[in-house]
Structure formats: structure tokens, C-alpha cells
C-alpha positions in Angstrom: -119.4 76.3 -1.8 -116.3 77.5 -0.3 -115.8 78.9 3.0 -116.3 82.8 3.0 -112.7 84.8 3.8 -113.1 87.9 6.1 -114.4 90.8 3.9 -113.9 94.4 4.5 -114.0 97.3 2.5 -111.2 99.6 0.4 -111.5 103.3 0.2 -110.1 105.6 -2.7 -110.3 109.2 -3.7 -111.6 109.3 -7.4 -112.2 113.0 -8.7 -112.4 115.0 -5.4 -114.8 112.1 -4.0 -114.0 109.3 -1.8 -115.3 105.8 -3.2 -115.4 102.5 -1.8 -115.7 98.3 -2.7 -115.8 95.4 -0.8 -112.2 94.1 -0.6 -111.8 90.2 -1.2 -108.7 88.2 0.3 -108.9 84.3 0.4 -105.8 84.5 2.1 -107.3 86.8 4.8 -104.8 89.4 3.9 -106.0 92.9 5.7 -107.2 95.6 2.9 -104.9 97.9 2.3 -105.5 101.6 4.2 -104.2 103.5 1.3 -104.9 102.7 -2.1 -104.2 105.4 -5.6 -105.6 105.0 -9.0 -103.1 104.6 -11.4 -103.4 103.1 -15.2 -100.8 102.2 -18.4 -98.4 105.2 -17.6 -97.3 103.2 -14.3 -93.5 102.3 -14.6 -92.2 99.6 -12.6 -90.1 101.7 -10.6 -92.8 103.9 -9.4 -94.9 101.0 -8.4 -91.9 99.1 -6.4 -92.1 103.5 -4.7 -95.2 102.9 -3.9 -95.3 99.4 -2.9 -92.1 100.1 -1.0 -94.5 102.6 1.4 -97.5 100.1 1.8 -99.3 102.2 -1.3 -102.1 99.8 -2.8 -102.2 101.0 -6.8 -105.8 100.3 -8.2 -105.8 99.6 -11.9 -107.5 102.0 -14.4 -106.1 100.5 -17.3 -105.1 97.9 -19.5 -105.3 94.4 -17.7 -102.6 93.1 -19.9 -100.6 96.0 -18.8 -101.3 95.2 -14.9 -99.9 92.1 -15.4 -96.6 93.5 -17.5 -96.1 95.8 -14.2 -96.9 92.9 -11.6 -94.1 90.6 -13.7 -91.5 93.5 -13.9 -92.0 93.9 -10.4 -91.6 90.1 -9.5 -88.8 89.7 -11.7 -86.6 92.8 -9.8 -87.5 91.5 -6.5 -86.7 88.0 -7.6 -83.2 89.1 -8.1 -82.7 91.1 -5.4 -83.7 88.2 -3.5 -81.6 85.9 -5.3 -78.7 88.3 -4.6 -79.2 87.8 -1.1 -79.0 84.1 -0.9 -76.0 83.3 -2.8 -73.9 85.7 -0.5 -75.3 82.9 2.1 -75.1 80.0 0.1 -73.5 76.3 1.6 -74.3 72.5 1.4 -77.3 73.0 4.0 -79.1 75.7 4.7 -78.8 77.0 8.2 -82.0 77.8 9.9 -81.4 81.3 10.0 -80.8 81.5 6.1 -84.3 79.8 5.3 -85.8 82.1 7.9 -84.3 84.9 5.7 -85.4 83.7 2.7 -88.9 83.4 4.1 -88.9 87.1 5.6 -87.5 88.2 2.1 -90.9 85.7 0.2 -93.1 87.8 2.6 -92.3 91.1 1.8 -92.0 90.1 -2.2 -95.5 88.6 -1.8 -96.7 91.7 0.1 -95.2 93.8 -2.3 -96.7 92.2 -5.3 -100.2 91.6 -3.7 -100.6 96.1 -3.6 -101.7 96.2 -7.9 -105.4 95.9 -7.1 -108.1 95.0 -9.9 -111.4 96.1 -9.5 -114.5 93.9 -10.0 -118.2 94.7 -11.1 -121.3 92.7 -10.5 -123.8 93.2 -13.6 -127.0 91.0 -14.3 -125.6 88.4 -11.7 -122.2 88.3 -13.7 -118.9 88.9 -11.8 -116.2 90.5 -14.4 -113.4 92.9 -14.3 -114.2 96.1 -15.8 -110.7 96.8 -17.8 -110.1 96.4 -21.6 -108.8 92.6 -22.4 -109.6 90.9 -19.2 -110.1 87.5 -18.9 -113.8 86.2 -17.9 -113.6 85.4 -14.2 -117.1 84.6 -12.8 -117.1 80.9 -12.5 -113.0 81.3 -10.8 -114.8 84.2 -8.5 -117.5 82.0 -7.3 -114.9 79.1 -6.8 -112.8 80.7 -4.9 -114.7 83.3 -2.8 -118.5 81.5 -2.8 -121.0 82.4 -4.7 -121.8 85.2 -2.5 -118.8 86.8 -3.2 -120.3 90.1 -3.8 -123.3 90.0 -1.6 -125.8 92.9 -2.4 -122.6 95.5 -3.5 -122.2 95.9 -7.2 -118.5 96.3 -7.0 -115.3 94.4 -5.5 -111.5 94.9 -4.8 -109.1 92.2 -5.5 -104.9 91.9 -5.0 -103.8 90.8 -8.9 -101.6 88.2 -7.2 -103.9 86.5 -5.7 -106.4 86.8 -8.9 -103.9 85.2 -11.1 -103.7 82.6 -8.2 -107.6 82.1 -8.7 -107.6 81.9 -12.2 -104.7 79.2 -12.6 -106.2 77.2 -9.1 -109.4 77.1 -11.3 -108.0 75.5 -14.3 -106.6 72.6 -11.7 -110.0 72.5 -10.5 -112.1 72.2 -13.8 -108.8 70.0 -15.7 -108.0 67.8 -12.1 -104.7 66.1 -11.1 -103.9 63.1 -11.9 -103.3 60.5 -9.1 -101.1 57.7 -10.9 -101.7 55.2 -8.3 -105.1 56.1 -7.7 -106.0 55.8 -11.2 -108.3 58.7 -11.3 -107.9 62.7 -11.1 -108.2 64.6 -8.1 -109.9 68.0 -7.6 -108.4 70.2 -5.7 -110.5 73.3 -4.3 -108.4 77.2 -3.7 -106.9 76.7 -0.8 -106.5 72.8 -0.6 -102.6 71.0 -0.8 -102.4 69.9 -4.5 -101.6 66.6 -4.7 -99.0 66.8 -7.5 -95.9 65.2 -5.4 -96.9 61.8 -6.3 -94.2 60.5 -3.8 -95.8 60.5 -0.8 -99.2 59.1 -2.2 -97.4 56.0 -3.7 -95.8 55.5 -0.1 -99.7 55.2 1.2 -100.4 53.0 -2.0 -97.9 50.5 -1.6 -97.1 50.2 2.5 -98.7 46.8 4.3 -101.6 47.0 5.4 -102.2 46.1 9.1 -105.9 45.3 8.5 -109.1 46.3 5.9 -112.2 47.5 8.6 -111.6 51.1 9.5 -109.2 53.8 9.0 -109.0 57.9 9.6 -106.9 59.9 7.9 -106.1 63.0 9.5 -105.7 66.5 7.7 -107.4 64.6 4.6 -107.2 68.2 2.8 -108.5 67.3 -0.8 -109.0 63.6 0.3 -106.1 61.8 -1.5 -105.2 59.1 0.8 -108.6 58.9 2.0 -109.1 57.5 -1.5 -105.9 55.8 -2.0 -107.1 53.7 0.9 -110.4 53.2 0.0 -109.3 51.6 -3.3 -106.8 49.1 -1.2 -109.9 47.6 0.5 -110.5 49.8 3.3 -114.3 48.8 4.0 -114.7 52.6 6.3 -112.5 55.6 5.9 -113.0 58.8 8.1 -110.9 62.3 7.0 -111.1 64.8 9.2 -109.6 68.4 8.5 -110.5 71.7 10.6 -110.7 73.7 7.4 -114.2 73.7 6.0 -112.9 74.4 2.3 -111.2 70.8 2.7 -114.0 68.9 4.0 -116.2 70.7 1.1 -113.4 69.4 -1.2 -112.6 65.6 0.1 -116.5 65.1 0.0 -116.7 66.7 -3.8 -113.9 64.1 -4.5 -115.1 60.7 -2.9 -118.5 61.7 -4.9 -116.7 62.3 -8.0 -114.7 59.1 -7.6 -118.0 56.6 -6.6 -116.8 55.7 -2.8 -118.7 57.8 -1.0 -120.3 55.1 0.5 -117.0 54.0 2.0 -115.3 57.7 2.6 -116.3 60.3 4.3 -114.9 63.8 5.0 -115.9 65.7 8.9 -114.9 69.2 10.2 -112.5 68.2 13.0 -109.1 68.5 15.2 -107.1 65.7 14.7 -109.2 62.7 15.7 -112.9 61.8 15.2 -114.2 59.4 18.0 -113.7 56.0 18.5 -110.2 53.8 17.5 -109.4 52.4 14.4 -107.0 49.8 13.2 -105.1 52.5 10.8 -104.6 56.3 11.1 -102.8 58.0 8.7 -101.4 61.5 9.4 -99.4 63.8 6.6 -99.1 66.7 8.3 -97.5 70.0 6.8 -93.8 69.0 6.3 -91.9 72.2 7.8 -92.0 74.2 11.3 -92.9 77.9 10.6 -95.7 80.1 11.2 -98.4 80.6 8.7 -98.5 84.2 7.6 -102.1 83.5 5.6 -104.7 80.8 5.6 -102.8 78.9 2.5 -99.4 79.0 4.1 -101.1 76.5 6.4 -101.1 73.3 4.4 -97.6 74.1 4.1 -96.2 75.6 7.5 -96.9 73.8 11.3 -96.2 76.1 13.7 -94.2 75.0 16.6 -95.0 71.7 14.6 -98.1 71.3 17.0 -99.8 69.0 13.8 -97.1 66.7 13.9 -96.7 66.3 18.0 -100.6 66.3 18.4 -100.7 63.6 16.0 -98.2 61.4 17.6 -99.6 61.8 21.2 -103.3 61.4 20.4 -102.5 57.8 18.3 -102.0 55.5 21.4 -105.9 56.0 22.4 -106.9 55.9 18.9 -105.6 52.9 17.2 -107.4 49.6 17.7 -104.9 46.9 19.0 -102.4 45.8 17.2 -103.3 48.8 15.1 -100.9 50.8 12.9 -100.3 55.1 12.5 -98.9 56.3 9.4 -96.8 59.4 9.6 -96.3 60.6 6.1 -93.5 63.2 5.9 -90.2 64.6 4.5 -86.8 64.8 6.6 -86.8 68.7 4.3 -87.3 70.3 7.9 -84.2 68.7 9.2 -82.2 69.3 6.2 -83.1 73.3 6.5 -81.7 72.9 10.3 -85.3 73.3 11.4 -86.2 70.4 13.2 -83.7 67.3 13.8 -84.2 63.7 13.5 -83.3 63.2 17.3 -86.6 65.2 18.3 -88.6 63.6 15.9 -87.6 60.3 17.9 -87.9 61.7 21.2 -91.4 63.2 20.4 -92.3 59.3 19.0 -90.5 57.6 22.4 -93.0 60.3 24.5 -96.1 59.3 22.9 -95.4 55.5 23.7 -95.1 54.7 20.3 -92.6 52.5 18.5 -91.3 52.1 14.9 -91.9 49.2 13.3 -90.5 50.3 10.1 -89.9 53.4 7.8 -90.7 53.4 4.0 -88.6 56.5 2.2 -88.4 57.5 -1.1 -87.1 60.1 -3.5 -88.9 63.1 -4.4 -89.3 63.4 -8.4 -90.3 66.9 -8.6 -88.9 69.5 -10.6 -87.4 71.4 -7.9 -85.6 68.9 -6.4 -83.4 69.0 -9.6 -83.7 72.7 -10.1 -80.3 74.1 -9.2 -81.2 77.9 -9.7 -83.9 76.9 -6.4 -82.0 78.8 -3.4 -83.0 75.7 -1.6 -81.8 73.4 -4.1 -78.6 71.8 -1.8 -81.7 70.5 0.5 -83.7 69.5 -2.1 -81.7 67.8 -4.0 -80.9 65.3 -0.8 -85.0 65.3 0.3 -85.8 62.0 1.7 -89.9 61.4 1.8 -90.8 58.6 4.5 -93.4 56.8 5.4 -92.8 56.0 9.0 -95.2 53.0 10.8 -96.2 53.3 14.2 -97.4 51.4 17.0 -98.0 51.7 20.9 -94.5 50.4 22.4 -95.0 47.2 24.3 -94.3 48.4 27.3 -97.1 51.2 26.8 -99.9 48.7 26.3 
């Protein structure tokens, strides 16, 4: 079951009365303080008007039609955006310019997350009361627990992030496959997707520096916890501080047979003891995390990263290896520069005894309509191995 997001409740006026639901938002987005009913005769325009004044619309009508208004919507704010960035556009994107971008994602995002849809509990059945909408139950209870509802009868939901449920779902019933794990992964709402193969065939494929214990740190789904436990790893520990994760790397190892040799725990950075490997792939770019979800993507200050590479010199076993697992996109967007990365290594005591890169093969990186596309194109995805320096043993 997943963990339960912070729940409060969205008011409306409805025929001279004032109503009220209980307002979902995995992404722990606040409910909105004013919210109007509106229904088919909504134009774009008047709902970018009301979006533009922090105006929550709630549905009345068609759901195809909510989802015709939150795609004209997207699509005009898409190009404004778009706009925007090519006046800025050069071979690397300055820090300032990505920071831009980003400010412009938020308010898009914030925008589009004001169509509301409202949800009805009937005969233990979640659905959404509107003519041609999809059955949402089973993605309901995924994503929110199966106490979604509690004892109310009725729910509020953003459309945005609904659509996000529905197609996180589908990943979640079909799986991802893991080409050099052989098997599909399960993702749970809220977990990294593994579908950047890149840095799981780096953990596939690197030497190992022995086969009796290894913890992989920010396990999320559980990925490299398995990658490893197929390679021979006779005990693998994955820690994450996001319940949803643990709930998801422990679904996976049972899925996949090894949960004998893997196991998922609720924890910061590193469970006790040492081991002889501790892999670490951390999210990949400094930036705050405006929601829960932005977090397996943004590391604040990159506090992941530099906690990782100071706790490994009383973790690893002698002669024991880390395995930071990340992409040199931060330095390419001006964030973050190779020469700190170094420094924050040299500071831990730790050494490099080599660095495994590869080429990402996703479609953005080839996608030259991406605002980001002159960094992505030249992405570099290493796997860098560590070890306490000599003169720090």
C-alpha cells in the first residue's frame, strides 16, 4: 500500500450552498482556496483567466472535454514557453536559463493542475462521476492507498495529476523492461522509472570488487538492488527514506524470486555495518524539489550526492569499492562543475580508481525541438569507482 499524501479538504459554492470533498494530491500540492464549477462551455481562454488568478475550475461536464481544455491549455503555454527559450538559446545552457525554464515548468504545471475532477465512492467503488470517464478504482487505490477516501463519499482530484495516475498505473500493471536484468520492473507512483537503461547496464557490466555484501543507497524501485543480486551478490541491502520506495523495491525482489538475497529498509543514506560495495545513484541535478516526485529527480544543494561521498569511507569494508552512478547533465546546464565534484571526492578521502561513461540513448537526447537539447545531446552517464585514498586508511 502506498504511503498516504497529506489530505485536506476543497470548498465550492453549488446553488447558493457551500459544498465540500476531500482534496487528494500525491504530490502534496496544497488544495486550492478558490475553486468554480464550470462544464463544456469553458473556452481555453477563460480557463488560462482563471488559472492565471489561482482559480481552481471543477468539472461538471464531459470528461473528454476536460481533457480537450487541459491539452489546449498545455499546448498555449507550451509555446509561450518555447518562445521564451529560443530568445535565450546557445551551445550550453547557462544556469540562469535552465533556472528560467524551470520557473516557467512550474507555473505551466501549476497552471494546468487548477481543472479539478471530482470523485465518488459508491458500494466501495472509487469512479468519477462525468459522462465517458475512464474506470479509475484500481489506479486510485495505487496511487493514493486503499484508503483513499476514508469514511467521505466524495473526493477532489487536479486532472493533471489524474492523467499522471492513470498512465503511472499502466507502467505498473504492464512493467519495464530491464534488458540486462532480464526481467520487468514495477515501478510504484512516485518511484524513478527505470527506462534510461544506460545507467543500469554501467551497474551490470562494471568489476566487481567482491560477491558477500552490498547496499545500494536510494534503491527507489530496486533496480540495481537486483542488477546486483543477479551478478552474484550473496546479501544486498537498499535503503531509501521514502516509504512508497521501500513498499516498491520489496514488491519487486518478491516478484523477481531474490528476496532471500535483497532486501529493501526505510533509511538515510546508510544502514549499519560496512560492506565491500555501496552503490549510490543519486538524483542527477542540483535544484530544489517543488513536490514529493520532483525529488527522485532534483538534490537540493546536492546534499544526496555530498552525504554519499562523505559517509563511504566508514562504510566500505577494506579494500571495498563505492559506486557513484551519475550524469555530468548538471555540469553541462552550468549547475554544478566537474572541479567540485572532485573536490567534494578529495574531502571525503576518497580516490578514483576508474570511471565507466556512456551515452545516453533516450529520445531526448536526440530530440532537437527539447529546449535542453544542446546539453543533451552531449550527456555523458558515468559510472565513477571509489575507494578510501591510501593516505586516508
Amino acid at each position: 500500500m502506498q504511503q498516504h499524501p497529506a489530505r485536506t479538504a476543497v470548498t465550492w459554492e453549488e446553488r447558493g450552498a457551500q459544498s465540500s470533498a476531500k482534496w487528494l494530491s500525491a504530490s502534496e500540492r496544497p488544495a486550492p482556496k478558490h475553486v468554480v464549477l464550470v462544464d463544456d462551455r469553458l473556452t481555453a481562454d477563460r480557463a488560462i483567466g482563471f488559472a492565471s488568478q489561482g482559480t481552481a475550475m471543477l468539472w461538471q461536464g464531459d470528461f473528454q472535454g476536460a481533457k480537450q481544455i487541459l491539452s489546449a491549455i498545455g499546448r498555449r503555454l507550451t509555446k509561450q514557453g518555447a518562445r521564451a527559450g529560443k530568445r535565450g538559446a546557445a551551445p550550453a545552457i547557462a544556469a540562469e536559463q535552465f533556472y528560467r525554464i524551470r520557473q516557467t515548468r512550474a507555473q505551466r504545471s501549476r497552471m494546468l493542475s487548477l481543472i479539478l475532477i471530482p470523485l465518488e465512492l459508491q458500494c466501495g467503488v472509487v469512479s468519477i462521476p462525468l459522462p465517458r470517464a475512464p474506470e479509475v478504482d484500481a489506479a486510485i487505490r495505487f496511487a493514493y492507498g486503499e484508503l483513499a477516501l476514508g469514511e467521505q463519499d466524495r473526493a477532489v482530484v487536479s486532472l493533471q495529476e489524474l492523467v499522471g495516475v492513470l498512465s503511472a498505473h499502466q507502467w505498473y500493471v504492464n512493467g519495464v523492461d530491464v534488458p540486462s536484468l532480464g526481467a520487468k520492473i514495477h515501478p510504484h507512483y512516485g518511484t524513478f522509472m527505470p527506462t534510461r537503461h544506460e545507467y543500469v547496464d554501467l551497474v551490470a557490466t562494471a568489476p566487481l570488487p567482491a560477491h558477500d555484501l552490498a547496499f545500494d543507497i536510494g534503491t527507489g524501485t530496486g533496480v540495481l538492488s537486483a542488477v546486483l543480486a543477479k551478478r552474484g551478490i550473496g546479501r544486498v541491502i537498499g535503503t531509501d527514506v521514502q516509504q512508497r520506495a521501500v513498499h516498491c523495491a520489496t514488491e519487486n525482489f518478491e516478484r523477481l524470486g531474490i528476496e532471500e538475497v535483497a532486501e529493501a529498509r526505510m533509511c538515510d543514506m546508510f544502514p549499519d555495518g560496512r560492506a565491500s560495495l555501496i552503490v549510490c545513484n543519486p538524483p542527477w541535478l542540483p535544484g530544489s524539489a517543488a513536490t514529493s516526485l520532483d525529488a527522485a529527480i532534483y538534490d537540493p544543494g546536492s546534499q544526496m550526492l555530498l552525504s554519499f561521498l562523505a559517509g563511504l569511507p566508514n562504510h566500505l569494508s577494506e579494500g571495498g569499492e563505492g559506486w557513484l552512478v551519475i550524469s555530468d547533465l548538471a555540469e553541462l546546464l552550468g549547475l554544478r562543475t566537474r572541479v567540485m565534484l572532485l573536490d567534494a571526492i578529495a574531502r571525503a578521502g576518497l580516490e578514483v580508481i576508474d570511471r565507466l561513461d556512456t551515452t545516453p540513448a533516450h529520445g531526448r537526447a536526440s530530440d532537437a525541438t527539447d529546449i535542453l537539447h544542446a546539453a543533451r545531446s552531449r550527456e555523458v552517464t558515468s559510472l565513477w569507482r571509489l575507494r578510501v585514498a591510501a593516505t586516508a586508511a
